[in-house]
C-alpha atoms as one frame of an Amber mdcrd trajectory, in Angstrom:
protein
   4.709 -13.711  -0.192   3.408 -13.955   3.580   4.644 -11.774   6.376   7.206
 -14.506   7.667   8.584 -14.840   3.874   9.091 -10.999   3.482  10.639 -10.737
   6.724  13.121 -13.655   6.724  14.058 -12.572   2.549  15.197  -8.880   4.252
  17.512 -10.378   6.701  19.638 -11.461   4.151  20.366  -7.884   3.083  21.171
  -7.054   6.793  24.242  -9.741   6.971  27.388  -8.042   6.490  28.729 -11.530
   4.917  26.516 -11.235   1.977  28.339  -8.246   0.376  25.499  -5.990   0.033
  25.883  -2.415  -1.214  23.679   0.655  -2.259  23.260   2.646  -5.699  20.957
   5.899  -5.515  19.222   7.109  -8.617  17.483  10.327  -9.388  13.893   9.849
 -11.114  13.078  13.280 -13.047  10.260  14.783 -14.966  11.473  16.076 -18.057
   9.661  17.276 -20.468   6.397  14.971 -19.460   8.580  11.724 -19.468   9.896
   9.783 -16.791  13.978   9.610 -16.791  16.183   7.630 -14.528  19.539   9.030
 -13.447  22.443   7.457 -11.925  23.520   9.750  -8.461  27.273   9.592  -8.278
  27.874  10.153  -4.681  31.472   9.368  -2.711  31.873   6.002  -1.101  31.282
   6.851   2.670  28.199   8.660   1.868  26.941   5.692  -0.237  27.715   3.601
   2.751  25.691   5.775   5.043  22.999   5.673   2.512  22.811   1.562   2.784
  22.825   1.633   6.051  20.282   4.581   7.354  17.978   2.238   4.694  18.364
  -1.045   6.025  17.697   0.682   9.904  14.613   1.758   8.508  13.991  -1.675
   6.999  14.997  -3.602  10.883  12.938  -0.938  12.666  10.093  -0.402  10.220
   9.583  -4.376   9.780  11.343  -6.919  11.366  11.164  -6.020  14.499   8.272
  -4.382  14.440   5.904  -6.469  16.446   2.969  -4.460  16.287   3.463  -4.492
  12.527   0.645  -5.696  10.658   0.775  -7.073   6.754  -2.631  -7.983   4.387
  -3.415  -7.756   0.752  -3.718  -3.740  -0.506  -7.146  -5.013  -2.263  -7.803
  -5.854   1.830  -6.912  -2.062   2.762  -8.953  -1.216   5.538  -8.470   1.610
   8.832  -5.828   0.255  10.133  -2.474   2.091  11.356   0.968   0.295  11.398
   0.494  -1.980   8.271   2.075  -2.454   5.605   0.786  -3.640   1.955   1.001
  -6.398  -0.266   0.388  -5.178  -3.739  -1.932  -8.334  -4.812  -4.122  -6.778
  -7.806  -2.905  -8.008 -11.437  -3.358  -3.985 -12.629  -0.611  -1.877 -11.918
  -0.488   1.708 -12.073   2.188   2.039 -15.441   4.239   4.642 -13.235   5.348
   1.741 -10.884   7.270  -0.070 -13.387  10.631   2.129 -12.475  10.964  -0.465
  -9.925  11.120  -3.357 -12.637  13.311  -0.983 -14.880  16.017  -0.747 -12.591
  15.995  -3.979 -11.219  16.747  -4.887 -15.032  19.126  -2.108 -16.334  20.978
  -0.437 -13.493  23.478   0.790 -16.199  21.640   4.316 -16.253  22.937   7.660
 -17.595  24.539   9.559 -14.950  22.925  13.127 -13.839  24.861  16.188 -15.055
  24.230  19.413 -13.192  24.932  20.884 -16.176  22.212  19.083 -18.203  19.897
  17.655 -15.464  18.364  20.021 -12.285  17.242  19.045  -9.544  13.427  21.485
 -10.106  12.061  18.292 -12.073  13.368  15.769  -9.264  10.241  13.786  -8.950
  11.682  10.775  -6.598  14.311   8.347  -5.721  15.325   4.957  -6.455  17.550
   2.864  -4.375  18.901  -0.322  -5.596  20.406  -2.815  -2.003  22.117  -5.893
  -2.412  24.442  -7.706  -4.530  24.724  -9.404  -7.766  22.739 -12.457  -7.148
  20.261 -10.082  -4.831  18.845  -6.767  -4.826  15.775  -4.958  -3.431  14.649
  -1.616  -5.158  13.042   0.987  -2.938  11.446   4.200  -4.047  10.806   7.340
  -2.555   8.832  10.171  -3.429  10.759  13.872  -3.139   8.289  16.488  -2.052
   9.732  20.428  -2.746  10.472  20.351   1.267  13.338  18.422   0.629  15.085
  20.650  -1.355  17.211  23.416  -0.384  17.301  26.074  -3.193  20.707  28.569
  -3.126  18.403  31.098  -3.436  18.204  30.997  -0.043  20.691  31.390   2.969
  21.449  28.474   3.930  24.386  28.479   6.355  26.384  25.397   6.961  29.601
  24.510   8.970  32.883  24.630   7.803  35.819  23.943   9.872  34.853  26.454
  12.870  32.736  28.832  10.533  29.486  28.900   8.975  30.115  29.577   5.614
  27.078  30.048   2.752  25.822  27.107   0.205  27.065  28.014  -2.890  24.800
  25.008  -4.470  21.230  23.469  -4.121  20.869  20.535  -2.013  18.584  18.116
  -0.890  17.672  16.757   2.362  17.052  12.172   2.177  15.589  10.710   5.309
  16.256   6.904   5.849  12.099   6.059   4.974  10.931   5.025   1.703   7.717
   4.533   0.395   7.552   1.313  -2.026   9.863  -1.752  -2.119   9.941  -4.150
  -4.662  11.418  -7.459  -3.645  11.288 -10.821  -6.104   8.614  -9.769  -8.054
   6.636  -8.701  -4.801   5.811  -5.219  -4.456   5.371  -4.005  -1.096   3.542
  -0.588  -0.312   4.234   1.254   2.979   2.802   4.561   2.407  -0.801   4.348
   0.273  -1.558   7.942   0.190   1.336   8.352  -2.240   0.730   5.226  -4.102
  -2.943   7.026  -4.685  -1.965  10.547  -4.887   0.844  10.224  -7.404   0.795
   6.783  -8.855  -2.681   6.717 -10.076  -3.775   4.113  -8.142  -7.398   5.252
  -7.872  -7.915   4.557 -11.326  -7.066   0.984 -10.561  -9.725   1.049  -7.016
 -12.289   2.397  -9.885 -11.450  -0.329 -12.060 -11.536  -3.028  -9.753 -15.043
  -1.641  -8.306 -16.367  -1.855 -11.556 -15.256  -5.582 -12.023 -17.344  -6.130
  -9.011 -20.204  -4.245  -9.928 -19.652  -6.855 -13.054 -19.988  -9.437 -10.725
 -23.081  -8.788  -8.764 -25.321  -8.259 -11.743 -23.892 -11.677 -12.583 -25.084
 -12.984  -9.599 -28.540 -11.391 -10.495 -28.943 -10.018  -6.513 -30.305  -6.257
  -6.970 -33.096  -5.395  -8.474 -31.852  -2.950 -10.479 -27.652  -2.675 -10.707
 -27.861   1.156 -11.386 -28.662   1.255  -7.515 -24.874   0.413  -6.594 -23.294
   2.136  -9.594 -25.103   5.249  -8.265 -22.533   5.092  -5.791 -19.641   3.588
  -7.083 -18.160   7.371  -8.206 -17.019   7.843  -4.422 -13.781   7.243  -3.763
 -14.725   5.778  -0.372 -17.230   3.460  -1.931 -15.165   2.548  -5.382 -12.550
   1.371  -2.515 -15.176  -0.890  -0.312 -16.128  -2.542  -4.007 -12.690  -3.014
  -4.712 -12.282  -5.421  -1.300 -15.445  -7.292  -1.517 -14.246  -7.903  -5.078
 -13.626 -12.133  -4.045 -16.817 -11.861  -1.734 -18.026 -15.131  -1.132 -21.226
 -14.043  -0.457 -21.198 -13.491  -4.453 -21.376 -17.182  -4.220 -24.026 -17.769
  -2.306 -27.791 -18.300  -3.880 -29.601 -15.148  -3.775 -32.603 -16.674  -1.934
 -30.185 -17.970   0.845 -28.957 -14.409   1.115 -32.507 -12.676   0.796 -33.510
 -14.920   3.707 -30.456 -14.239   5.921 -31.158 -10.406   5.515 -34.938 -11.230
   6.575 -33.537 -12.727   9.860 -30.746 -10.518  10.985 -31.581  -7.666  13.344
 -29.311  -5.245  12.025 -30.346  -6.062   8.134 -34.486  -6.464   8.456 -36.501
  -3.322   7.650 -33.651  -1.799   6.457 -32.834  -3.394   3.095 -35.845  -3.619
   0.591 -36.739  -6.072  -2.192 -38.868  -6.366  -5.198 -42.349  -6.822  -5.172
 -42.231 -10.981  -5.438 -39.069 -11.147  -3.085 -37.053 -12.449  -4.899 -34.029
  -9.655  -5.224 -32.735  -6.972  -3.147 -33.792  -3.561  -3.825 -31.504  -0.641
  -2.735 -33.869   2.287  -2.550 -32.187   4.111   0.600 -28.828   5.401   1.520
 -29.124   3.435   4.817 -29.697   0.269   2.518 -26.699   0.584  -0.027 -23.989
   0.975   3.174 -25.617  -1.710   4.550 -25.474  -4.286   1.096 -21.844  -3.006
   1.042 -21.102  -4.581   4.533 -22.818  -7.394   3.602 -20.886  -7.896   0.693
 -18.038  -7.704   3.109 -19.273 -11.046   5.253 -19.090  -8.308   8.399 -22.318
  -9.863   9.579 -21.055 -12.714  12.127 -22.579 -15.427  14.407 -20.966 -16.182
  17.552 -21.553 -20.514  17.743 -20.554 -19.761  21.646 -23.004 -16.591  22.787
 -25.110 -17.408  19.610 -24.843 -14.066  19.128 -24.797 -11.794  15.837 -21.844
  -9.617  15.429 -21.350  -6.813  13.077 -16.693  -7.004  12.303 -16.046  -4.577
  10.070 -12.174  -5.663  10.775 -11.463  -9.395  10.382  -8.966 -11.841   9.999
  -9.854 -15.496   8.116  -9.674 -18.076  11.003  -7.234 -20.070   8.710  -4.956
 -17.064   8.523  -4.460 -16.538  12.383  -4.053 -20.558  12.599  -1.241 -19.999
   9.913   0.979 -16.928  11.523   0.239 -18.814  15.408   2.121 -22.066  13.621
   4.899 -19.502  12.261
């Protein structure tokens, strides 16, 4: 799903002819297992709850100009974007989205049974029979207001004392799943609570697969030396579909040998024949090559070094749209 197909799929939630409507749901930590509850709330509160969502939504992305949308395997430094979830491993924790896509019909939360100490997050379900997103959103402790406080709210022309915990929803959310496309809009949670880093590990390791495949290092223990950093399992992880991992290593032995930036730098064996990383300097550097960030200019014929990129086709494709 491009940007232009995510974009004109939400619209349809945002016409009032379509019917849609909004169901919350508590997710909860109990006892080490993952529960879904239903949140019966009254009807104009539920209404309020649609609607603060699907602002977000109409300010957030569609008309958000500025808004930029890649592949999460594509993550890179930039600010106002929001992910495509493209990678076939998925953290197991996500699948709450699936679930209650498939079996709204939950349990309902009982204050008697059910507290609101092991609220972990919350699902929203907008749309209508035929069409429904689910969005997620993680609760952090901040959001809830504990009666074991004072906590004064207004009543009538007094403030008068909460008798009851509550908690505090903003209109953001931090995943959406819509037909069968997850979308991510906050990464830090989906890798500080969703184990997503064990998937960036993964995938660097498939790559690692990959280059001693293509037989370029010398010795592969060179680039798994570094693979335990975060930072670095990530850059493997997005050169994972390099194309340079198609290219003949003497093609790419001789393109280092003429580059400015890449001669002296990166080392190879005695007969020449494969790349030796035997420097710190030389393993960032094979990284950005990896990453095709090493450009020629056919106008200046000059060389360029882009860490941040778009594919020529894919500019030609969102001009025409």
């Amino acid at each position: 799903m491009n940007k232009e197909q995510l974009l004109a799929r939400l619209k349809y939630f945002l016409d009032p002819k379509n019917g849609i409507g909004a169901t919350l749901y508590f997710v909860l930590n109990q006892e080490g297992e993952t529960i879904i509850r239903f949140a019966d709330i009254e009807n104009e509160a539920k209404k309020e709850l649609k609607e603060r969502f699907l602002e977000y939504i109409t300010d957030k992305l569609i008309n958000n100009e500025e808004l930029y949308y890649q592949n999460i395997s594509d993550a890179d430094d930039r600010k106002n974007v929001v992910y495509r979830y493209d990678i076939e491993e998925r953290p197991a924790s996500l699948n709450i989205l699936n679930d209650i896509l498939l079996n709204e019909d939950q349990p309902h939360f009982l204050f008697n049974q059910n507290s609101f100490t092991n609220l972990q997050g919350y699902l929203i379900t907008i749309g209508n029979e035929g069409n429904k997103i689910a969005l997620y959103k993680k609760h952090h402790p901040v959001n809830l207001l504990k009666r074991d406080r004072f906590l004064l709210i207004p009543s009538n022309q007094r403030l008068v004392q909460l008798q009851d915990d509550a908690i505090a929803i903003d209109r953001s959310f931090d995943f959406m799943l819509l037909d069968d496309n997850l979308i991510v809009l906050k990464l830090s949670i989906l890798e500080r609570f969703f184990g997503f880093e064990e998937v960036i590990r993964n995938q660097a390791q498939n790559t690692i697969s990959l280059i001693k495949a293509n037989e370029l290092l010398e010795d592969i223990e060179q680039i798994n030396e570094i693979a335990h950093s975060m930072a670095t399992a990530r850059k493997l992880m997005k050169v994972r579909n390099s194309p340079v991992l198609n290219v003949p290593v003497n093609s790419v032995i001789n393109f280092i040998r003429n580059h400015p930036e890449l001669t002296g730098k990166i080392n190879f064996n005695e007969d020449g024949t494969k790349i030796s990383l035997d420097t710190g300097v030389s393993k960032r550097l094979f990284l950005k090559l990896l990453n095709d960030d090493y450009l020629f200019s056919q106008l200046t014929e000059l060389q360029y070094d882009s860490h941040t990129k778009d594919k020529l086709l894919d500019i030609k494709n969102q001009n025409e749209n």
